[in-house]
C-alpha positions in Angstrom: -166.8 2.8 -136.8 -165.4 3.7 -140.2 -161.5 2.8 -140.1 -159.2 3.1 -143.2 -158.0 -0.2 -142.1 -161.6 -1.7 -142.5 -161.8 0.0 -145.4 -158.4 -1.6 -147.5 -159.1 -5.0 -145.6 -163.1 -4.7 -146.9 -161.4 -3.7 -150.6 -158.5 -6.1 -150.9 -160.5 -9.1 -149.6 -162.8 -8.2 -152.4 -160.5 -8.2 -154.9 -158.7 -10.8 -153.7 -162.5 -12.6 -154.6 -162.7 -11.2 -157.4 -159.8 -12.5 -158.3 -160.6 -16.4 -157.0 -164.1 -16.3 -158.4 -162.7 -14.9 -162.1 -160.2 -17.9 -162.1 -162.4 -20.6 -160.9 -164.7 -19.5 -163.3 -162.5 -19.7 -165.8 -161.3 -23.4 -164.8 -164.7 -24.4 -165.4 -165.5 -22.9 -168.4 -162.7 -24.9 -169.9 -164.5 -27.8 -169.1 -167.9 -26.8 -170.1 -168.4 -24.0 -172.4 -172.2 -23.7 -171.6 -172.0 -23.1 -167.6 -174.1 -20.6 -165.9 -172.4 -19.0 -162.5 -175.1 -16.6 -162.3 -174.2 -14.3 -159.5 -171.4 -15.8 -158.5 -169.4 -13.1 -158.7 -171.3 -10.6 -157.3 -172.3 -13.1 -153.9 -168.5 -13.8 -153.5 -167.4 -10.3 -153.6 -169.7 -8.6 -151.2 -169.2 -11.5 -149.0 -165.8 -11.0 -148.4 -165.9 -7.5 -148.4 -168.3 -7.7 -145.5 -165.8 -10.0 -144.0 -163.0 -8.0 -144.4 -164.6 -5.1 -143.0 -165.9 -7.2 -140.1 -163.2 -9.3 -139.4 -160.0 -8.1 -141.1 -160.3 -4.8 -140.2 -161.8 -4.9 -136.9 -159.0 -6.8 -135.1 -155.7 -4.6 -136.5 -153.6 -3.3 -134.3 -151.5 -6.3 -133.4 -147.5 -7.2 -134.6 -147.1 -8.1 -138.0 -147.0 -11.9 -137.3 -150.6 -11.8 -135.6 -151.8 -9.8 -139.0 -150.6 -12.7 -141.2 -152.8 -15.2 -139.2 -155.7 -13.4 -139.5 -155.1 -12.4 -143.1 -155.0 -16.2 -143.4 -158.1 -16.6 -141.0 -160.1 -14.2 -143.1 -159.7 -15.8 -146.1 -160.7 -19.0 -144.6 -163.6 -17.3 -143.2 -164.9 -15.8 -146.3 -164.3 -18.8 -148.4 -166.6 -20.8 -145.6 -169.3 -17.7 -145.8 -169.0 -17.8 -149.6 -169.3 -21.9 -150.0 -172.4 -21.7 -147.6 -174.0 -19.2 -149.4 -174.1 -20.4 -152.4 -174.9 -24.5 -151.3 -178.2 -23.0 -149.2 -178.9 -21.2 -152.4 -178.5 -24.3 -154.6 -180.5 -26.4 -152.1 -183.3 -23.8 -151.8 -183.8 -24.3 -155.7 -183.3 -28.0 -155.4 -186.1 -27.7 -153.0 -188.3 -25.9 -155.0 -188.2 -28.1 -157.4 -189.1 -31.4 -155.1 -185.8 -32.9 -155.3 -185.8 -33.2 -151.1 -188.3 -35.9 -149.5 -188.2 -33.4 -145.9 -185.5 -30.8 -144.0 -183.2 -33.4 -143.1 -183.0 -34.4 -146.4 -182.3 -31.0 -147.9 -179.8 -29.4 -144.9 -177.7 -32.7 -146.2 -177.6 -31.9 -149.7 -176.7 -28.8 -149.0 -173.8 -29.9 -146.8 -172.8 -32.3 -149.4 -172.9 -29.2 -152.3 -170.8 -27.1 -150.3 -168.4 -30.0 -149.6 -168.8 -30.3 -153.7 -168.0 -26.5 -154.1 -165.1 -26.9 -152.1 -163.9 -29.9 -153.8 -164.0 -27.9 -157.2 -162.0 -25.0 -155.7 -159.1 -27.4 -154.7 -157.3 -26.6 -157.7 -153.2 -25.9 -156.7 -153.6 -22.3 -158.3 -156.8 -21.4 -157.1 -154.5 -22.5 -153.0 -152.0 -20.7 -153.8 -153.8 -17.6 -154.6 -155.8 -17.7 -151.7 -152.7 -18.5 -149.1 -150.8 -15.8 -150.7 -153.7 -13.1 -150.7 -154.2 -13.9 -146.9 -150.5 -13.5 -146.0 -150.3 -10.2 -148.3 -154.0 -9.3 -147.1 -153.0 -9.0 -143.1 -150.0 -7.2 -143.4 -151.8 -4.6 -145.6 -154.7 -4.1 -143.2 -152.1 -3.4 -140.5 -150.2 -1.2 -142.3 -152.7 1.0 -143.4 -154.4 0.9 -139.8 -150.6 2.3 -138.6 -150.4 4.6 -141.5 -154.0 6.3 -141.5 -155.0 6.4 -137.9 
């Protein structure tokens, strides 16, 4: 059911993305002019505006305190849905390519890319960013679910 909550948690988790993706992009393209991200961009913000909508905004109603932990909790959660999306994807080109002996072989490189993907976004900006938008993220879903019933 269409909530306004769901609704700011689906947009601000978005943007919050948006946001993430625009300044690990940037990070890298400091380091190598020449990168291709592709649809980064795109992937990252639907994904979390599908989990905002989903997870954000389907479990307001709670004190203030409870909102921040799962502001927090959906962040986490997006940024897991995010790194898996987009370490199948590179191991799914990998194995086109013949870079995987079997299925084994590729579900472990794709494990070991999203653990690389997550070792890239360990930057103390791009943590910050992301704890701050999940404590600000929770609070605003609740708000809005008291404010627009």
């Amino acid at each position: 059911m269409p909530t306004a909550a769901r609704l700011v948690s689906a947009i601000l988790l978005a943007a919050l993305a948006f946001l993430v993706t625009t300044m690990y992009m940037n990070a890298l393209l400091a380091e190598d002019p020449d990168e291709n991200f592709g649809r980064l961009m795109e992937v990252n913000v639907v994904i979390s505006a599908l989990v905002g909508w989903v997870l954000l905004g389907g479990r307001v109603g709670n004190q203030y305190s409870v909102a921040i932990g799962l502001g927090l909790t959906s962040v986490a959660a997006a940024l897991f849905w995010c790194l898996f999306a987009h370490s199948i994807w590179e191991m799914l080109d990998m194995s086109l390519d013949r870079r995987f002996d079997g299925p084994m072989e590729a579900l472990i490189g794709a494990i070991e890319l999203g653990i690389e993907y997550a070792a890239e976004l360990a930057r103390p900006s791009i943590i910050v960013t992301l704890v701050v938008g999940g404590i600000v993220l929770g609070p605003a879903a609740e708000f809005a679910s008291r404010r627009w019933r």
